[in-house]
C-alpha positions as CSV (number, residue, x, y, z in Angstrom):
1,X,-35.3,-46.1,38.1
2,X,-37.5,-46.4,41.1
3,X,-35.6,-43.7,42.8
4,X,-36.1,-41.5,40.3
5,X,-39.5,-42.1,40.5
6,X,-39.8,-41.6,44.1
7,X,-38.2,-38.4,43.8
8,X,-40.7,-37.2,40.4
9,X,-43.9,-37.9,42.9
10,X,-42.0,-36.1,45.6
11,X,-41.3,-33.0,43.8
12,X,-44.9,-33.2,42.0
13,X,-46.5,-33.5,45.6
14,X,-44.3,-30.7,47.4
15,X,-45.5,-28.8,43.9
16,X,-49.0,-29.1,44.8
17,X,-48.6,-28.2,48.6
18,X,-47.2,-25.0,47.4
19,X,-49.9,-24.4,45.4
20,X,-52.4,-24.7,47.8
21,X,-50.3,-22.4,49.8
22,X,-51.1,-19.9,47.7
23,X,-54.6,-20.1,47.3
24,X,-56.6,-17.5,49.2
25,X,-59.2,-17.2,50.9
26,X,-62.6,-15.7,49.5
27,X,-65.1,-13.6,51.3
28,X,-68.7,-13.1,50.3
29,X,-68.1,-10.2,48.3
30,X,-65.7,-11.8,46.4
31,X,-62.6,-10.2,47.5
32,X,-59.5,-12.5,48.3
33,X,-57.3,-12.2,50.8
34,X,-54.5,-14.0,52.4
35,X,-56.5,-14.3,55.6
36,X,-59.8,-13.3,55.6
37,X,-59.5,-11.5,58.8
38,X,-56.4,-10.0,57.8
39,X,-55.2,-7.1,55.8
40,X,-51.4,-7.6,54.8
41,X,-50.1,-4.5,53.0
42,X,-46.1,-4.5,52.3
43,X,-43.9,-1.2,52.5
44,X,-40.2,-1.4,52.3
45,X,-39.1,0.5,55.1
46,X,-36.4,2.3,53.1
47,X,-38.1,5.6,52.2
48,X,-38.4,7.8,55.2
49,X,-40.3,9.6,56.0
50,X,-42.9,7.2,54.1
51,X,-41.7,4.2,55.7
52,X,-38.8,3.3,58.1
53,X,-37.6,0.7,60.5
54,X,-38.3,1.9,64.1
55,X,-35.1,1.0,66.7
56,X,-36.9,-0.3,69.1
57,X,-39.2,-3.4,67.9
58,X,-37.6,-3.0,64.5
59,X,-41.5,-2.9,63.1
60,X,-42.7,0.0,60.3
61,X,-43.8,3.6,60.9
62,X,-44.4,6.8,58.5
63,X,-46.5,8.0,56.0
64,X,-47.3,5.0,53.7
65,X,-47.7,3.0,57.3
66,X,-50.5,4.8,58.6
67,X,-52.1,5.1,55.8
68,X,-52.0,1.3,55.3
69,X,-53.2,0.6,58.7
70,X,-56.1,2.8,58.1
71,X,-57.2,1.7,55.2
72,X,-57.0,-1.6,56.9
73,X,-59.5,-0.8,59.7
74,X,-61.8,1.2,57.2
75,X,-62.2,-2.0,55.8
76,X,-63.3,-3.8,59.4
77,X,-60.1,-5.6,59.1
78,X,-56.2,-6.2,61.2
79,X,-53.8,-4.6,59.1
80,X,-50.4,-6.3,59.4
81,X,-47.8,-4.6,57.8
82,X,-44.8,-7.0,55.6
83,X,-41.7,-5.4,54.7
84,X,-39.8,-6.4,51.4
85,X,-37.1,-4.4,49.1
86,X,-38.6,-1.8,47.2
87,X,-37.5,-3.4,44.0
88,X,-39.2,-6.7,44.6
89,X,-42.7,-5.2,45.7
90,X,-44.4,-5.3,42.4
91,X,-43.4,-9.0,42.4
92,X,-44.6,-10.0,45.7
93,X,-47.7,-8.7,45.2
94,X,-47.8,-10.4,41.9
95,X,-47.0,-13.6,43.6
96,X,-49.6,-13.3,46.3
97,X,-46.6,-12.6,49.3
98,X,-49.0,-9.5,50.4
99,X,-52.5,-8.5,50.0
100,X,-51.8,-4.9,48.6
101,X,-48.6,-2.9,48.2
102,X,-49.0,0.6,50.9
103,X,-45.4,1.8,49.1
104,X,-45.6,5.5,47.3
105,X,-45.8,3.7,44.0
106,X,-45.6,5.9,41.3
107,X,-48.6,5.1,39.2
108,X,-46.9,4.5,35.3
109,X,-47.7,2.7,32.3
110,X,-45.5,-0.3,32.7
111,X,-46.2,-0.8,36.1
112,X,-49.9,-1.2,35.0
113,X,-49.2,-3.7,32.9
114,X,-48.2,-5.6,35.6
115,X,-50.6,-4.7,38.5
116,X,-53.5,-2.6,39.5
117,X,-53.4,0.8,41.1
118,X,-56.1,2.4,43.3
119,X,-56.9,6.0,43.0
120,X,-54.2,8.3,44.1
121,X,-53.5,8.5,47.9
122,X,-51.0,11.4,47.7
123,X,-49.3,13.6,45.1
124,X,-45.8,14.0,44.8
125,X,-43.0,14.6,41.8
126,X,-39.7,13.9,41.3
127,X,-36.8,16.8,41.9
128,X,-33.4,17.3,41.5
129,X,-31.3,17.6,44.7
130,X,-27.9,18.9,45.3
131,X,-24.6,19.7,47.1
132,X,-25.3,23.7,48.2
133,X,-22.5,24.9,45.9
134,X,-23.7,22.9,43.0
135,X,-24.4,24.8,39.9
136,X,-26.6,22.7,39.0
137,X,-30.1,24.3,38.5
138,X,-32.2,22.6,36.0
139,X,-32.7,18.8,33.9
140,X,-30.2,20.6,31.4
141,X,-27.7,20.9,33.6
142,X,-27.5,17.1,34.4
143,X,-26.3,16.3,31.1
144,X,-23.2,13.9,31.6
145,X,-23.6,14.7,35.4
146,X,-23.4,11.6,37.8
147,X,-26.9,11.0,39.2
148,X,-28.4,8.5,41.9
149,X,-31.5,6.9,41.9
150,X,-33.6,4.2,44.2
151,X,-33.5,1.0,42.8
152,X,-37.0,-0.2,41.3
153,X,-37.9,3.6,41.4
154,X,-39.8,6.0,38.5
155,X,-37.0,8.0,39.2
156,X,-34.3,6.0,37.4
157,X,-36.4,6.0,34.3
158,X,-36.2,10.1,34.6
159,X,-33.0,10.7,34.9
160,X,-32.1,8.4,31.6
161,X,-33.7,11.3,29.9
162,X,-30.9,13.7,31.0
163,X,-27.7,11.7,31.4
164,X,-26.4,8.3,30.9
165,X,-24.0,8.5,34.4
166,X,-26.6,6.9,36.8
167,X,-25.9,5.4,39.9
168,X,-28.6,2.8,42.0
169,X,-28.9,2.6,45.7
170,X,-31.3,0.5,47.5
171,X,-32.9,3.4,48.6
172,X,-33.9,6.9,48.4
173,X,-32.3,7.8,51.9
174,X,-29.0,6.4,51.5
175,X,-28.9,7.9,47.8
176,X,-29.4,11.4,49.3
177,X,-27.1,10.6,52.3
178,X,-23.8,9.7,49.7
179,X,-24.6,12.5,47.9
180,X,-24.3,14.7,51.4
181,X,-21.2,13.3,51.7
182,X,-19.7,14.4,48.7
183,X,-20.8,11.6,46.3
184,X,-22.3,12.4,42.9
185,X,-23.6,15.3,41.1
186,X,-27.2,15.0,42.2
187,X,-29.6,13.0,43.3
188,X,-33.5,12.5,41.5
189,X,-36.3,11.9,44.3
190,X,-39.6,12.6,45.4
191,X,-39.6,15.7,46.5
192,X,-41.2,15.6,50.0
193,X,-38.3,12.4,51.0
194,X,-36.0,15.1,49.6
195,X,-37.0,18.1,51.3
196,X,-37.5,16.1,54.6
197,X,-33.9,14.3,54.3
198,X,-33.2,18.3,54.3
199,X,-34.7,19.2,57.6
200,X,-32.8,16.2,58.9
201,X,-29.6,17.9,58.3
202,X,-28.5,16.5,55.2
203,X,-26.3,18.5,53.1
204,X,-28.4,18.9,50.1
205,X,-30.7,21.6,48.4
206,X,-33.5,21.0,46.1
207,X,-33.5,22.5,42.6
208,X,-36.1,22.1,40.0
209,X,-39.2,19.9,40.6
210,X,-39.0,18.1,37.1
211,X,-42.9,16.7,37.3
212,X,-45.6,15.8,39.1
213,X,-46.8,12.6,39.9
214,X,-49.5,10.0,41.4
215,X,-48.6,7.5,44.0
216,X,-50.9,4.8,44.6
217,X,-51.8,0.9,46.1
218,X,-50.6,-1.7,44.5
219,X,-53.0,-4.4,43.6
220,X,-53.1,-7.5,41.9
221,X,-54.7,-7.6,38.7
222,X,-56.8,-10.7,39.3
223,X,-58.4,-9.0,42.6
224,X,-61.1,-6.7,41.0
225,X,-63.4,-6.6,44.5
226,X,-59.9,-6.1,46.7
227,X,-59.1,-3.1,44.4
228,X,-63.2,-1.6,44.2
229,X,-62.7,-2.1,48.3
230,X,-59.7,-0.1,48.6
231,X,-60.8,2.6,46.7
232,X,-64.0,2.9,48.6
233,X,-61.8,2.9,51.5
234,X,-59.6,5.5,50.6
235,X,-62.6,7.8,49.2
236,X,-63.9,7.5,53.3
237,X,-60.3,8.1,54.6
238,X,-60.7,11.5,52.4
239,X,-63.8,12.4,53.4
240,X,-63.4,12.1,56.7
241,X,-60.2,14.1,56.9
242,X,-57.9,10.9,57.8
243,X,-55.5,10.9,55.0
244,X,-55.0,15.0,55.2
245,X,-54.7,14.2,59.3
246,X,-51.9,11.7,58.4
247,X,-50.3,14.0,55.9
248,X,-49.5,16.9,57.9
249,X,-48.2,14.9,60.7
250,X,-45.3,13.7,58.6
251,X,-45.1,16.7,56.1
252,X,-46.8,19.6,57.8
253,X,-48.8,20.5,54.6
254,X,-51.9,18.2,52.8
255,X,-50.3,16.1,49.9
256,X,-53.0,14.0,49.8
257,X,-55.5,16.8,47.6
258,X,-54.6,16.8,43.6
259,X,-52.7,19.9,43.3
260,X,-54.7,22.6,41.2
């Protein structure tokens, strides 16, 4: 009996120290952070050219990087970048495992119902990408057809509404590189991963661009000033020509402007 109760405070304590872990700290504004001199964004380093592992110090680059890391500085703070899975982003920044989420999150309904989302950083859309000799054209053509998908990505949620023969991969790249290969009917992906996977060499041709969509920061709901921060930060890194500057590195073209 006394064991037991030895091992009931035990648990209870460890219980609180984890707690406290995960308290934040505040600044004067309001806005919590994990450190207060620290901006911690995650990215998932599976979604080039967004983000990707670099061979050398195995830390993140891309799109979604650079955009993180400014919007870091714009707030006179050190951006650290965290990589997790794309599927377990929402949660970590639910849990308090990163400040913000820098990921090309599609902004949705059931997303927001889980987290907040900034103003849009860049505009996107999901198309349909194929073998060249495909006959496959349009959503009507993927009807019964074999598609893959990211895990944790919008894009799974699309292609329910043409077939019931999905396929998940843990990312967008190695979705688009089986299908290269001879796997699958098609792939459904942003547009811009697609297009750039392309210009890598892939074996694969885009077909019809199904939508368009908003990609945004992830932010947790209970961080009102961290979210009215961000956006202020983002509205500079427009102004000022940043995001466009980082946009055509990667893309050659402006994907940060709504599209008319």
């Amino acid at each position: 009996m006394r064991k037991r109760l030895i091992h009931m405070i035990t648990g209870m304590f460890l219980i609180a120290i984890l707690t406290a872990c995960a308290q934040k700290e505040q600044l004067s504004d309001g806005t919590e952070l994990i450190d207060k001199q620290k901006f911690i964004f995650a990215a998932s380093g599976e979604f080039k050219p967004f983000s990707y592992v670099k061979n050398d110090d195995l830390s993140m680059t891309g799109f979604d990087i650079e955009v993180g890391n400014a919007i870091g500085k714009e707030l006179g703070l050190e951006p650290v970048q965290k990589r997790m899975k794309f599927k377990g982003l929402i949660e970590g920044i639910k849990t308090g495992r990163a400040d913000v989420a820098v990921a090309s999150h599609t902004i949705n309904s059931e997303r927001a119902k889980q987290v907040a989302f900034s103003t849009p950083y860049y505009y996107s859309g999901p198309q349909i990408f194929t073998r060249p000799d495909s006959k496959i054209e349009t959503v009507d053509d993927l009807k019964g057809k074999e598609v893959a998908v990211a895990k944790g990505s919008t894009y799974a949620d699309t292609a329910k509404k043409y077939t019931n023969n999905i396929k998940m991969y843990d990312s967008d790249i190695t979705a688009l590189k089986a299908l290269s290969i001879g796997r699958h009917d098609a792939v459904i992906t942003d547009f811009v991963t697609g297009k750039s996977a392309e210009k890598e060499g892939f074996d694969i041709k885009g077909k019809q661009l199904i939508e368009r969509s908003e990609q945004a920061v992830v932010v947790p709901k209970d961080n009102p000033k961290l979210l009215k921060r961000v956006n202020e930060a983002l509205q500079k890194l427009r102004d000022n020509g940043t995001l466009a500057r980082i946009s055509k590195k990667y893309f050659g073209q402006d994907i940060t402007r709504k599209p008319e």
